[in-house]
N, C-alpha and C positions, 0 to 999 in steps of 0.2 A: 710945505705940502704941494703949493703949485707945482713946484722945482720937482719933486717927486713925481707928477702925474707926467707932466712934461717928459720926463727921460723914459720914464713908463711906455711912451708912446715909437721911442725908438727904439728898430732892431739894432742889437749892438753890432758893433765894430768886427770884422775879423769874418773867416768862414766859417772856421770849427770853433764850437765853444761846450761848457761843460753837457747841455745838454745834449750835444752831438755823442760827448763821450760816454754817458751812461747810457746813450740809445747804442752803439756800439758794444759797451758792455752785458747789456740785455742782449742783443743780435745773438754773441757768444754764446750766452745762458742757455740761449735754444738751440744756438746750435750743436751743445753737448748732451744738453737733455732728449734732445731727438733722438740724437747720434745714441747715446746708452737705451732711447728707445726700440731704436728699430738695427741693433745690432745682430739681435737673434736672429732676426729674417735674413739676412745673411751667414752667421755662424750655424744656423743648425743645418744647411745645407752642407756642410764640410762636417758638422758633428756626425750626421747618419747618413756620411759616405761610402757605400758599403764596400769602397776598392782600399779605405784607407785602414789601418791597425787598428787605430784608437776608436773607432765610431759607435756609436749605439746606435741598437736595434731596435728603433725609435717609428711607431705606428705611424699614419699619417694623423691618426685622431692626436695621438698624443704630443705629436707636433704641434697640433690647431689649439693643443688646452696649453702649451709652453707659450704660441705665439699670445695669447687672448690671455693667459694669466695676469699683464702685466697692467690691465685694465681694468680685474678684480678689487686691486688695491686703488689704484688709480682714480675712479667717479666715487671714491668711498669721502674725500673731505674737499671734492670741487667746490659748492655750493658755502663750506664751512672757511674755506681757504680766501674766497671773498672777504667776508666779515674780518675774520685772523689780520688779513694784511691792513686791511681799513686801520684795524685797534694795534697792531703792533708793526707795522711798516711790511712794504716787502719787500725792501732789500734784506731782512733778517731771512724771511721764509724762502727768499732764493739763495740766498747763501746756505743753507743748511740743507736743502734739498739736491741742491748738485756737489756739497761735499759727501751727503748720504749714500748718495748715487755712485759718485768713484768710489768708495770704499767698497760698497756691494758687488757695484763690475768686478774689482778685482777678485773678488770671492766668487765667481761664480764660477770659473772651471773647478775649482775646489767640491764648489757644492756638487758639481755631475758628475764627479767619477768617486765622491764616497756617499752620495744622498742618490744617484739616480735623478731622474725627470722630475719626481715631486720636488725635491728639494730647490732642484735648478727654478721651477715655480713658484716656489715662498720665496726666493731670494729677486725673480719679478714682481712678485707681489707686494715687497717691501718696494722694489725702486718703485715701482707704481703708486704705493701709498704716498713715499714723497715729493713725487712729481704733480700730486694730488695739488700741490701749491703751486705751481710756478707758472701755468699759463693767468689764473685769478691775481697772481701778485704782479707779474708783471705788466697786465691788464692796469693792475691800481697806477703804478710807476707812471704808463705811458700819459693817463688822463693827469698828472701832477707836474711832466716832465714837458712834453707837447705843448708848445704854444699852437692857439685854433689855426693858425694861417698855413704852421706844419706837421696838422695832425695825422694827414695821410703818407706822407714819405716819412717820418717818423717810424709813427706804426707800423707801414711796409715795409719797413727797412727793420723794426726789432722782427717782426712777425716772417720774413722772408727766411729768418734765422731756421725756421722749422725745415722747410726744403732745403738749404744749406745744410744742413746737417743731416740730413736723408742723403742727398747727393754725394757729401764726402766721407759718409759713413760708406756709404755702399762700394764705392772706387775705395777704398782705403783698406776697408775688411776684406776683400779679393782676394785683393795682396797679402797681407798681412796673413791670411789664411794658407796661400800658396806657398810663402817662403819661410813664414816661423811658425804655424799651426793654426786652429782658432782660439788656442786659448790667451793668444798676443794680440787679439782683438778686445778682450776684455782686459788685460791688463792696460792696452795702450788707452785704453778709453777714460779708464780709475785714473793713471797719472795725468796726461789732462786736467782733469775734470778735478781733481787739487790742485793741480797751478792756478787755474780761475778762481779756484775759491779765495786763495790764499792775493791773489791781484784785488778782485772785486771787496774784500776787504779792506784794504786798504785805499783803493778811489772809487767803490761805488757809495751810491747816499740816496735818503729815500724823499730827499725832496727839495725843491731851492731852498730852499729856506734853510734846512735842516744841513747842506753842503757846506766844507767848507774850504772847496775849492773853489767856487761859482762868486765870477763881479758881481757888484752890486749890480751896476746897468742890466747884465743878461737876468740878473734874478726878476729885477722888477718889470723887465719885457716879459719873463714869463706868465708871471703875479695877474701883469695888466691884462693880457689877453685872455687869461683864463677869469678873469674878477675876483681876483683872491688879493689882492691889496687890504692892506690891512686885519684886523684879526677875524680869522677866521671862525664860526661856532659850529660845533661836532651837528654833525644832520643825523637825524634816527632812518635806520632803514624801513623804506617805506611799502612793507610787503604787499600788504593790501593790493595796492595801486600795480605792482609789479606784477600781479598775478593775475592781473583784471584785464592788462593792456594786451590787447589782438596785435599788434606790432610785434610783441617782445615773443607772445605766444609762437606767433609765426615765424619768429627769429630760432625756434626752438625746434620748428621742426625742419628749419632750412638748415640748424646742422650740425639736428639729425643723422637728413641727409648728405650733407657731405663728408659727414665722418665715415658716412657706410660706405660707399665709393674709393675712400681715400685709405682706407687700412686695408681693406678687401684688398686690393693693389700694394701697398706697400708691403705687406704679410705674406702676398701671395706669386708678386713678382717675380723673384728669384728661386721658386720655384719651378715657375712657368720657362722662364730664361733655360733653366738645366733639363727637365723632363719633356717640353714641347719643343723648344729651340733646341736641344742640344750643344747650349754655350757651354765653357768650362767657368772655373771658379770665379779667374780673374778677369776674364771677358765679363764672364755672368754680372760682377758687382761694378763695371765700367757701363756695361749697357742698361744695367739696372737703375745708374745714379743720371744718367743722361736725363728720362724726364724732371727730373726735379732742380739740374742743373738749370734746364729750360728754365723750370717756373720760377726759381732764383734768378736770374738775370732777368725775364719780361717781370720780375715785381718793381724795377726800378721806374719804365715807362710806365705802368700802372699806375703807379702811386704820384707820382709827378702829375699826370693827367688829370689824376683823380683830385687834387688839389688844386689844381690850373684850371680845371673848367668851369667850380663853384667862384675860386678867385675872378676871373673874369666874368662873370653872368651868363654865361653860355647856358649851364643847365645848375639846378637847383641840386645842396648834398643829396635828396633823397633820391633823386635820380640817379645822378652819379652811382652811388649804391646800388640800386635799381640797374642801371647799365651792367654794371661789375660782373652782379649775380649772375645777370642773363647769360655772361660771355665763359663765364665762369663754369656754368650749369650743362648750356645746351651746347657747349662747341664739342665739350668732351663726351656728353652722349652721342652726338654724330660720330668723334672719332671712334669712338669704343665697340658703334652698330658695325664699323669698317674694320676692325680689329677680329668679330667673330667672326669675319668669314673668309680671314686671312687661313690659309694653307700653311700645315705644321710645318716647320723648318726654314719658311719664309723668314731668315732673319731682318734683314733690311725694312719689310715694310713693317713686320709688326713694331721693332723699334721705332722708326718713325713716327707711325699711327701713337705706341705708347707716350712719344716725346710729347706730341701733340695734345694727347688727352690731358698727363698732369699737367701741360706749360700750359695751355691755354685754366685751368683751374685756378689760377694766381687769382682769376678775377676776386676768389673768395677772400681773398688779403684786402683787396681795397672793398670789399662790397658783407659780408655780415661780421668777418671780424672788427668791422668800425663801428658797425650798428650801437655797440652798445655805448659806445662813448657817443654815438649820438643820442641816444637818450635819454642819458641819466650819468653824464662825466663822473659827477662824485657817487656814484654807485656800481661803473663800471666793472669792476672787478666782483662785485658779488652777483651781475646778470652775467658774466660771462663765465662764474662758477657753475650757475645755474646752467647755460646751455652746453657748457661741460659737461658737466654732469651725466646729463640726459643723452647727447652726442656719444659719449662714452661706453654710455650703456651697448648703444651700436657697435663700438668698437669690438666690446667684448664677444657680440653676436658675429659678427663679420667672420673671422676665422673658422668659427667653429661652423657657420653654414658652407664656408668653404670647404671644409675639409671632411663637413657631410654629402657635399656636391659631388668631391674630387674621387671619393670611397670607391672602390670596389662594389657596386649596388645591386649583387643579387644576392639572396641570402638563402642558405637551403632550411626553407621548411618546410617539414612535412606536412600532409591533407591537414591533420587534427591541428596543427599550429594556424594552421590558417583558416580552417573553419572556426576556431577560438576568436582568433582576430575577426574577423567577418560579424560575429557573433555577438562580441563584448562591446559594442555598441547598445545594445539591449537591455544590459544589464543596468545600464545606469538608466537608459529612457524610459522605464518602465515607472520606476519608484516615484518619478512626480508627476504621473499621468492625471490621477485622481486630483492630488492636492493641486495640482497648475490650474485647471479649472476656478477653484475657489480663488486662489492667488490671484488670478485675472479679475475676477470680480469685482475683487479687494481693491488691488493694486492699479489695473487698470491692462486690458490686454496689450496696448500698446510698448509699456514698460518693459516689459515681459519676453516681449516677440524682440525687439530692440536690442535686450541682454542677452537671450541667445542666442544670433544671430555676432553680436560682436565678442562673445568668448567663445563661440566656434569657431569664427575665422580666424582669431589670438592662437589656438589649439592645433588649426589646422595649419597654421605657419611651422608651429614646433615641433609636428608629427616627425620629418626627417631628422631631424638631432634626436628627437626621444631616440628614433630606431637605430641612432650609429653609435651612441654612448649608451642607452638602456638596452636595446634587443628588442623581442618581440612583446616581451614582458610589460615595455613602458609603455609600447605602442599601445598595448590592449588598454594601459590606464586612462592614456588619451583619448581613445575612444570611448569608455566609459565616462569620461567626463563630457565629452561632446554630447555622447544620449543622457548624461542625467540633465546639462542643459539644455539639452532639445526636447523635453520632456513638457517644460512650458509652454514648444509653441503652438503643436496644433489644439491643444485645448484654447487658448489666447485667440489665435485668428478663427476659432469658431465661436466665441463671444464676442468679436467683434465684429465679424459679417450678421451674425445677432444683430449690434446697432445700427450698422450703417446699411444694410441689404432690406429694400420697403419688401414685404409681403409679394408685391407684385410681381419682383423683379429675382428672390430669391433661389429659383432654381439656376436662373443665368450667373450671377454672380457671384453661389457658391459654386458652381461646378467651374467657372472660370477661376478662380482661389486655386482649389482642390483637385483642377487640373495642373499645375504648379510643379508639385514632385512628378510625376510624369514626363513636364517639358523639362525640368532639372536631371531628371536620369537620362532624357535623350542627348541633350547636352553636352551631360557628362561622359557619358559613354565615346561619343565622336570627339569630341577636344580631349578628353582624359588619352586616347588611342594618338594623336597626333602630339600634343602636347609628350609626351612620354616618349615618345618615336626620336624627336628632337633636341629635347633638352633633360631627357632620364627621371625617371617617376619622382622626384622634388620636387620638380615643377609642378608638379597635379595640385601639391598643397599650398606651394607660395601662391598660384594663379588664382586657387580658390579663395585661401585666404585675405586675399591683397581684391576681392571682391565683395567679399563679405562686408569686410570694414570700409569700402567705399558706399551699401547699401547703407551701414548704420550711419554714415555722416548723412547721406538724403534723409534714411527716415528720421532723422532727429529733428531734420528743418519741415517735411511734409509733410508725416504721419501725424495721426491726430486720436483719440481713447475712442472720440463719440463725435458725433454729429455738433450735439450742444459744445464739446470741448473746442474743435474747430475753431481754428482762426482766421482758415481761408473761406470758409462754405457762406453761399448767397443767405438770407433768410426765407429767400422761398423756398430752393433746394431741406433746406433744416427743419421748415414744416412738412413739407412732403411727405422725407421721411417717418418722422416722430408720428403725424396722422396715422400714415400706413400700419407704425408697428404700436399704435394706442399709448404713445406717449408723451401726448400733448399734454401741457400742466407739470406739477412737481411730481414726481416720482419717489414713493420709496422704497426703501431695499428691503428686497426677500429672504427669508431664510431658506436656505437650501433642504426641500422636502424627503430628507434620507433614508428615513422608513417606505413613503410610497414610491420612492426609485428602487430600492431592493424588492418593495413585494411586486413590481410590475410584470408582469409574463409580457409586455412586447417589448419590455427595455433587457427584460434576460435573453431573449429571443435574438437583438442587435446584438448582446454580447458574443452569441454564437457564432451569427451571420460573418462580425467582425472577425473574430479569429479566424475563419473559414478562411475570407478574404487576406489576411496576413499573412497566413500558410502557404497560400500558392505565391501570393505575390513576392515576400522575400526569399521561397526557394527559388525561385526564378533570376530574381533580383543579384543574387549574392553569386549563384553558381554558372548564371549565365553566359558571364564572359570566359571562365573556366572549361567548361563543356566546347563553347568556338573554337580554344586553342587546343585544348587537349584531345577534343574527340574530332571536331573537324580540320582541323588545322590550319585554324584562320589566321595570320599576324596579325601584329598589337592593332596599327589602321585598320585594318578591317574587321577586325573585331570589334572594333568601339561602335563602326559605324550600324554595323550589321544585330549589333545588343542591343542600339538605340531606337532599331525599327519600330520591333514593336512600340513603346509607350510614345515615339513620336503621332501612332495611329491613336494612342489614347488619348491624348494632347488634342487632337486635327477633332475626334468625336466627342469629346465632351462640349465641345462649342453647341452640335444639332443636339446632342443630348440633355444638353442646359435647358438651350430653346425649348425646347417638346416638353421638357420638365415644369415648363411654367405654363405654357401653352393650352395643352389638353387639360388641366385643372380649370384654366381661365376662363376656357370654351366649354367647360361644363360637361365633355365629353371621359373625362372619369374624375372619378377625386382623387384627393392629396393621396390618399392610402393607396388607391387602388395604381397608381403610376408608380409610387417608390417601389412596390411590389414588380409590377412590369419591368422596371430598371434592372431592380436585381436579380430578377429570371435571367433576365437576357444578360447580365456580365457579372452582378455581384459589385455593379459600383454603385453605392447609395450617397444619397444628399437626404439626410434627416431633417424634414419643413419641424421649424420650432409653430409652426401653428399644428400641425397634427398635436391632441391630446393624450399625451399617455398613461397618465395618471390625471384623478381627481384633488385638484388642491384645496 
């Protein structure tokens, strides 16, 4: 046993040894799995060449659902593909996945010239389903195969496979496209991809132990480093724990976002290359494969560094990691800010600038794809099913927001299509106007206002695909689901200014609330007008939505139901209020008086008032910017700006109007009644005081 720990402790003899060879072996794995990945993104550019015979008359959308199909199948058994390899090895689930795959490649010219586009998609959809295993399985291999001291050049080195295989997919299929068609693209990829299989058969193995090519010596250097000396006992996955950790969480949206980034570009490269550049085929998939050749060759310096500085005490893994991402993240957004404002036909610099965005992205190799063997080795492969998974989902969106971008984006409809859309907002905010009130009481206003505020911005992301895949038709449904959940909220934030607004201070700090949509239409009108000028009406929805969901992370951490619920508020602040609105002591809950609110003649009387003001304010609202272009002939900028005026003055006056609103009651100089009246003489904007009585309870 001594004799044993002893040799344990030595790296063996030699340079290359078996584990070199299955990390080699994996390299391949990905570099064909890629390659049958992202083959399309280069063949459909030659498929719907419109100079060539054979081509189909292939949409740009239906482009974007061929490139994005293949990711349908694909996050369908990430997460399950973990587990699978754990219980049945992965060297089974990667052999069977890339013989899968060659056999499909070869079938898919077949499928598009007697199935069409769909078919070409289910026969994506299957490689995608297979490939569902192969990053989880060989995640498993590398945390079995990897001694700790060569986890990072290991890893980078199977992992760098993925860019390799972009890079010589893309230079390869050019060619191959230019001198024997593209359907010698998918044949050449099938054959391949059985030779591998039929190799890795016979010298792949799923673990020293289980090898039986591998010395003793190298076996039990591996053994020792990892702590698997002697017998090993099956560990239960320990979900709980997995789904609890803000590390792993974060691990999940970091990528997310690098899948989003990373297919957007891959998917959309060599389209860019042929329609902005105007390269040809075989230039197109030379210049196209260059960044990724980059990121292939710097993951050798990466990964050595990245092993070299925790070896030497320079900086701790988590840093290292931490460095990776940084270089990884922001070198390639600076490149990519320099890329949009490269000038069409610029070939030199845009290539350059693209070499730079994927090569400097390598960092992602040594920095979140290690994460996970940093925190759970023998679980590896099921957290990195997991942020598969979810990454994937991305994938699948990537394209198709491209290819909602890329459209043709005006669309002819008529007044009534668009007074419909305008309109169908209404329809759904109507229906929980009533019931949202009680809900909030229930549930708690904050709940409430939180939810729709974060499946409107969910809604307002998806508005551009509803309208390039559904029409005007999906559009109206999206809206209608925006107003059935915006229906919640101004009943919620008027039970909530309820809690938190003392008596004293009530007119200030509802008309400050309530001035809100106001500063929200001035806003909107000015950014919607520019924002639209320069990156085409999408942007109106990604901007909004990508702020929506940055409100609901704040109010998740700030917002608070009540005073008492607070976690932040003084206890002076919390008597104040509770004094002012007679709530000091335990409280209990009302039944909502429904008879004496329908028989009330001043509450029928607001009902009036209320529509009166709805009336003018959304004819105005809706038709306003219409009226700028069409009757005065304002452009989109100055339309927005000049639609905004007005309610920015309503924004600027509800502030002295607040004031005054609390003021003259205070001063004794009219009552409650007699000022909301004066208010609404003079504009028809009211703030209802829950102390005026309007019924007898």
């Amino acid at each position: 046993m001594a004799d044993e720990e002893n040799n344990a402790d030595k790296k063996p003899n030699g340079i290359f040894g078996i584990r070199h060879l299955q990390a080699i072996l994996l390299l391949f794995a990905l570099v064909l799995a890629y390659g049958m990945r992202v083959n399309m993104s280069i063949a459909i550019v030659a498929m719907t060449d419109k100079d060539s015979e054979d081509s189909f008359d292939w949409s740009i959308q239906k482009q974007s659902v061929i490139l994005s199909s293949f990711f349908w199948g694909y996050i369908v058994l990430q997460i399950p593909a973990g587990e699978l390899a754990a219980k049945l090895g992965g060297s089974i689930l990667v052999t069977v996945c890339i013989g899968i795959n060659a056999v499909v490649s070869v079938l898919i010219p077949w499928s598009a010239y007697y199935g069409g586009w769909k078919l070409v998609c289910a026969c994506r959809v299957l490689q995608g389903l297979t490939q569902g295993f192969i990053v989880p399985s060989i995640h498993n291999l590398i945390g079995k195969w990897a001694p700790v001291e060569e986890k990072s050049r290991l890893g980078a080195l199977v992992h760098s496979g993925s860019q390799l295989g972009n890079a010589i997919q893309l230079v390869a299929a050019g060619f191959i496209a230019s001198i024997w068609g593209w359907p010698a693209i998918f044949y050449a990829n099938g054959a391949v991809g059985l030779l591998w299989t039929i190799i890795y058969i016979f010298l792949g193995s799923d673990s020293p132990q289980k090898s039986r090519m591998i010395s003793e010596e190298e076996r039990l250097y591996i053994q020792s480093s990892l702590g698997q000396v002697g017998k090993q006992k099956k560990l239960k996955t320990p979900w709980k724990a997995i789904w609890t950790s803000m590390p792993f969480i974060s691990l999940i949206i970091l990528h997310c976002g690098q899948n989003w980034g990373f297919w957007t570009l891959m998917t959309e490269m060599p389209s860019y290359m042929k329609q902005i550049l105007g390269v040809d085929i075989k230039a197109n998939g030379v210049m196209s494969a260059l960044p990724y050749f980059a990121m292939y060759l710097l993951s050798f310096p990466f990964a050595f560094l990245a092993d070299y500085m925790p070896n030497k005490g320079w900086l701790s893994v988590t840093a290292v990691r931490k460095l990776s991402n940084s270089i990884g993240f922001f070198g390639p957004a600076i490149a990519l800010i320099g890329l949009s404002y490269t000038p069409a036909g610029n070939v030199m610099v845009a290539v350059i600038l693209l070499t730079i965005v994927v090569g400097l992205n390598v960092g992602h190799i040594t920095g979140l794809m290690l994460v996970h063997l940093d925190l759970a080795p023998n679980f590896a492969g099921t957290l990195l099913g997991i942020t598969n998974c979810s990454a994937n989902i991305i994938s699948i969106i990537a394209p198709l927001v491209a290819g909602a971008v890329l459209k043709d984006e005006s669309y002819d409809w008529s007044m009534q299509i668009q007074s419909v859309i305008l309109s169908s907002f209404f329809w759904g905010y109507v229906i929980l106007q009533v019931p949202g009130g009680e809900l909030a009481a229930r549930f708690g206003g904050s709940k409430l206002v939180t939810l729709s505020i974060a499946l409107n911005a969910i809604v307002c992301m998806l508005i551009p695909l509803s309208v390039s895949y559904g029409g005007w038709k999906l559009m109206c449904a999206c809206r209608v689901f925006q107003g059935l959940t915006q229906g919640f909220l101004v009943p919620s934030i008027h039970g909530l200014i309820g809690k938190w607004a003392p008596v004293e201070e009530k007119g200030r700090l509802g008309a400050m609330v309530h001035s809100g949509p106001y500063l929200g239409n001035s806003i909107q009108f000015v950014a919607a007008g520019y924002i639209a000028n320069a990156w085409g009406w999408p942007a109106i929805f990604y901007a909004n939505g990508a702020v929506g969901v940055l409100w609901t992370i704040i109010y998740i951490f700030l917002g608070s139901d009540s005073p008492q619920k607070s976690r932040m508020i003084s206890q002076e602040e919390r008597l104040y209020i509770q004094s002012s609105l007679g709530q000091v002591g335990q409280q209990k809950i009302l039944k909502t008086p429904w008879k004496a609110i329908w028989t009330s003649m001043p509450f029928i009387s607001l009902i009036f008032v209320h529509c009166g003001q709805n009336w003018g304010l959304w004819t105005l609202m809706t038709e306003m910017p219409s009226y700028m272009r069409q009757v005065l002939g304002v452009d989109i900028k100055s339309n927005g700006l000049m639609s905004a005026l007005p309610y920015m003055a309503i924004y600027l006056l509800s502030y002295p109007f607040g004031f005054l609103a609390d003021y003259i009651p205070n001063k004794k100089w009219l009552s409650v009644t007699a000022t909301r009246k004066l208010s609404n003489s003079i504009g028809k904007i009211k703030y209802i005081s829950e102390r005026q009585v309007l019924w007898k309870l």
